[in-house]
Z-matrix of the N, CA and C atoms (Angstrom, degrees):
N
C 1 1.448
C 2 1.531 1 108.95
N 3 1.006 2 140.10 1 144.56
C 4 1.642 3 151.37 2 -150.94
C 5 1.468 4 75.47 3 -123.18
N 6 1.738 5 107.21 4 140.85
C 7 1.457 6 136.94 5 158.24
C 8 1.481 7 108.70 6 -77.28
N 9 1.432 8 100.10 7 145.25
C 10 1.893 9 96.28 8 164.22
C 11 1.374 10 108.28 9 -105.75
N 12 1.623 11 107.36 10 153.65
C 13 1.242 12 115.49 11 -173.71
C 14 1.747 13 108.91 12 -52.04
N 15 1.280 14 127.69 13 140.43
C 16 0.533 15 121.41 14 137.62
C 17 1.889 16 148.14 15 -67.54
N 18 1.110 17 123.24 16 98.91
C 19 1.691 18 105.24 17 -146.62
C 20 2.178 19 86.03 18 -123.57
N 21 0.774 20 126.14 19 62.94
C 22 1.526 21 139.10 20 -159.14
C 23 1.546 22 102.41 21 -137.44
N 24 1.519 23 118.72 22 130.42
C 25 1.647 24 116.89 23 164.37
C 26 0.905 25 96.96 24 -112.14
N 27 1.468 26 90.91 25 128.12
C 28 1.679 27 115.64 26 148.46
C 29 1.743 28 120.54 27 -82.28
N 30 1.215 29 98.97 28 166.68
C 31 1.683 30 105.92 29 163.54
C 32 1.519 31 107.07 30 -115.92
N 33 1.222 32 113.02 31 -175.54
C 34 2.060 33 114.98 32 171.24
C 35 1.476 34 83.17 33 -136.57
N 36 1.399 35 93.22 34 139.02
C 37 1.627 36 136.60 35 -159.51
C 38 1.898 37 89.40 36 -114.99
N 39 1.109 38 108.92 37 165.33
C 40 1.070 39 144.25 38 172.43
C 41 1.547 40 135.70 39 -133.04
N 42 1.312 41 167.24 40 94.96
C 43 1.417 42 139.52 41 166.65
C 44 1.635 43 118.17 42 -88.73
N 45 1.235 44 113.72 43 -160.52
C 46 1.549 45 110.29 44 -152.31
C 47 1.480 46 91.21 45 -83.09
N 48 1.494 47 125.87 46 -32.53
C 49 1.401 48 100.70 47 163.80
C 50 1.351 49 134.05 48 -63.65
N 51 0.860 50 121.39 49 17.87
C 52 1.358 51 123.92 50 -163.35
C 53 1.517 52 127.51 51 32.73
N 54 1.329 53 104.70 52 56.51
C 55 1.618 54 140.13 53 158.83
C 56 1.254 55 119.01 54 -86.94
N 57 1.269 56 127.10 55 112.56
C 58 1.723 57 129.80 56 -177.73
C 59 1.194 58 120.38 57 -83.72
N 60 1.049 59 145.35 58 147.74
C 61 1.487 60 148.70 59 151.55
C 62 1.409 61 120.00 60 -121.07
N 63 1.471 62 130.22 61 -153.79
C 64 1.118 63 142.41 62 178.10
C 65 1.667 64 106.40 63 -142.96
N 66 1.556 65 112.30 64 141.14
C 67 1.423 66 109.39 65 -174.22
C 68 1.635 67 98.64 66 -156.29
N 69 1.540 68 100.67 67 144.54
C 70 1.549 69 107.44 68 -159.63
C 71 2.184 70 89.74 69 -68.81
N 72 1.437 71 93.23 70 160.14
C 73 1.660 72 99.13 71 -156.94
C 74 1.742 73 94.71 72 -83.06
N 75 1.695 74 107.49 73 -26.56
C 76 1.548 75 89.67 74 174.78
C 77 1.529 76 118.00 75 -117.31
N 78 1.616 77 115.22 76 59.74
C 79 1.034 78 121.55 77 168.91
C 80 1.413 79 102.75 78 -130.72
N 81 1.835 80 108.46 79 151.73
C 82 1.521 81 89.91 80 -155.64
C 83 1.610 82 87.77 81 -87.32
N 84 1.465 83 107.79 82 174.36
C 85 1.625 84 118.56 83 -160.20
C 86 1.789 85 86.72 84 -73.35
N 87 1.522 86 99.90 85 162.07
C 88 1.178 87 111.77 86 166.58
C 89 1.923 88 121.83 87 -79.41
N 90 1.164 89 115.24 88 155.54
C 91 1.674 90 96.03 89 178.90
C 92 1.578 91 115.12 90 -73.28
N 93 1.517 92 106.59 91 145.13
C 94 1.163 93 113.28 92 -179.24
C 95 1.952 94 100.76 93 97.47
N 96 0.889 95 108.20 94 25.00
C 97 1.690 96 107.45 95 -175.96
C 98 1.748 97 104.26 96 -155.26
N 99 1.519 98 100.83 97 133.77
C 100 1.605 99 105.54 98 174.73
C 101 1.658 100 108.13 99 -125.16
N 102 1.185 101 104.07 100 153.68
C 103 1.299 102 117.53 101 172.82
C 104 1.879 103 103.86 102 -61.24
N 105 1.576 104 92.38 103 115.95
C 106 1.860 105 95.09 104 169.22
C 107 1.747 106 124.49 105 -76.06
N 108 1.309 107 93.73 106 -20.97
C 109 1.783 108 102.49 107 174.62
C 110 1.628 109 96.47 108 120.99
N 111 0.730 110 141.54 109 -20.18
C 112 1.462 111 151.48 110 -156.00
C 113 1.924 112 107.74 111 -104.12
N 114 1.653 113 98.89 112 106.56
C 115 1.832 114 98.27 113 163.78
C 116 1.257 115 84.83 114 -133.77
N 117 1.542 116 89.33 115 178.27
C 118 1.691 117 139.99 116 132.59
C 119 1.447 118 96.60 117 144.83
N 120 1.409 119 107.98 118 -158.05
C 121 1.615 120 88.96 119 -160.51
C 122 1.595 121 147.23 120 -62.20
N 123 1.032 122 118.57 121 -147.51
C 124 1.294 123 110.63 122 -163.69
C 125 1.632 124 106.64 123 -81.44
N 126 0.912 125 147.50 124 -47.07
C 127 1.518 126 161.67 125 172.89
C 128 1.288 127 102.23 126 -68.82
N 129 1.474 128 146.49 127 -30.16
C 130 1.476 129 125.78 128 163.70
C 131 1.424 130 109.38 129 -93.83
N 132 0.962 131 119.81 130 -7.92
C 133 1.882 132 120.28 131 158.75
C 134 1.505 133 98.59 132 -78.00
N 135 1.132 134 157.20 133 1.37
C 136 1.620 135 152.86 134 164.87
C 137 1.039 136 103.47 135 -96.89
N 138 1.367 137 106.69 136 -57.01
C 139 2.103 138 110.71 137 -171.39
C 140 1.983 139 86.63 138 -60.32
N 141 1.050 140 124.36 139 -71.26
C 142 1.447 141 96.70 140 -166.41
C 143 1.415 142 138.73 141 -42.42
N 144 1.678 143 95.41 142 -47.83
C 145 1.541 144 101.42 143 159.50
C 146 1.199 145 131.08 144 -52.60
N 147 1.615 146 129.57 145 -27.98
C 148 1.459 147 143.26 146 151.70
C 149 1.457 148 104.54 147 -48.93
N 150 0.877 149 136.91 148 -22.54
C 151 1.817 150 128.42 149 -170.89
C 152 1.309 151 103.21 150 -123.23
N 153 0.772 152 127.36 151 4.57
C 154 1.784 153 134.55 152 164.96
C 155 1.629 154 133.38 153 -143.56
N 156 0.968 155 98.18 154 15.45
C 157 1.111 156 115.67 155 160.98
C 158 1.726 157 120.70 156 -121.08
N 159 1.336 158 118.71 157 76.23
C 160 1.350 159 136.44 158 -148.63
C 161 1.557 160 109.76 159 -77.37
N 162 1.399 161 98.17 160 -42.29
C 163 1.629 162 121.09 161 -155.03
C 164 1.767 163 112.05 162 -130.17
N 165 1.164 164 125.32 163 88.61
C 166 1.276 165 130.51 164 -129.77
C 167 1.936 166 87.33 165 -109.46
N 168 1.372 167 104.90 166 13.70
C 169 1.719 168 97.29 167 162.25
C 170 1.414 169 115.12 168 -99.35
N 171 1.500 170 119.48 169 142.04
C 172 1.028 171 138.46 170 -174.88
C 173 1.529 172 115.10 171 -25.54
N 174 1.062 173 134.68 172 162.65
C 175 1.863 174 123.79 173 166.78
C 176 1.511 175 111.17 174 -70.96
N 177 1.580 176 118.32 175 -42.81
C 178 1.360 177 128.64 176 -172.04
C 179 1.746 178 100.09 177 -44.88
N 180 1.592 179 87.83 178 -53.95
C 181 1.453 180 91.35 179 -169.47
C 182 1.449 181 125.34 180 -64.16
N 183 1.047 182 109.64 181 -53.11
C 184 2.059 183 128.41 182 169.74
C 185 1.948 184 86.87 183 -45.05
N 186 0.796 185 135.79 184 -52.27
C 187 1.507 186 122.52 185 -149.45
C 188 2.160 187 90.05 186 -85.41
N 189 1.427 188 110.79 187 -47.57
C 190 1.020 189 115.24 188 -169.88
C 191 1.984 190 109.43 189 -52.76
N 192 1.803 191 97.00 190 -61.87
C 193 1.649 192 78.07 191 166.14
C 194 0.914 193 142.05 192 -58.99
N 195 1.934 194 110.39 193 -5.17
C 196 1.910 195 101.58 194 -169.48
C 197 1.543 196 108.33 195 -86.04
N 198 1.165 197 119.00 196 -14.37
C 199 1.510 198 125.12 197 161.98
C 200 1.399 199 107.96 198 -48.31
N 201 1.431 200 108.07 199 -67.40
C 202 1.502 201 114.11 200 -165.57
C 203 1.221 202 107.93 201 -46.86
């Protein structure tokens, strides 16, 4: 089966944990998610999130062990 192009922008989303995703650029964000600054298509909205998104545990959590 042959893929179709994908030819669609996305943006990279964020929520308060600071968990990333990807979200189509003209749909409005879902609640609980902000625009990170970062589009265009679908594969350079991943590769970015791949290089900045380092530490893939929750914020609650990262902040909770640094107390401990």
């Amino acid at each position: 089966m042959e893929e179709q192009a994908d030819d669609r922008v996305y943006n990279v989303v964020v929520n308060d944990e600071d968990q990333y995703s990807i979200w189509f650029a003209d749909r409005a964000l879902p609640d609980g998610w902000r625009a990170e600054g970062t589009g265009g298509s679908r594969q350079e909205c991943l590769d970015h999130i791949e290089r900045v998104w380092t530490d893939m545990r929750p914020r609650s959590v990262r902040e909770r062990l640094a107390v401990d």
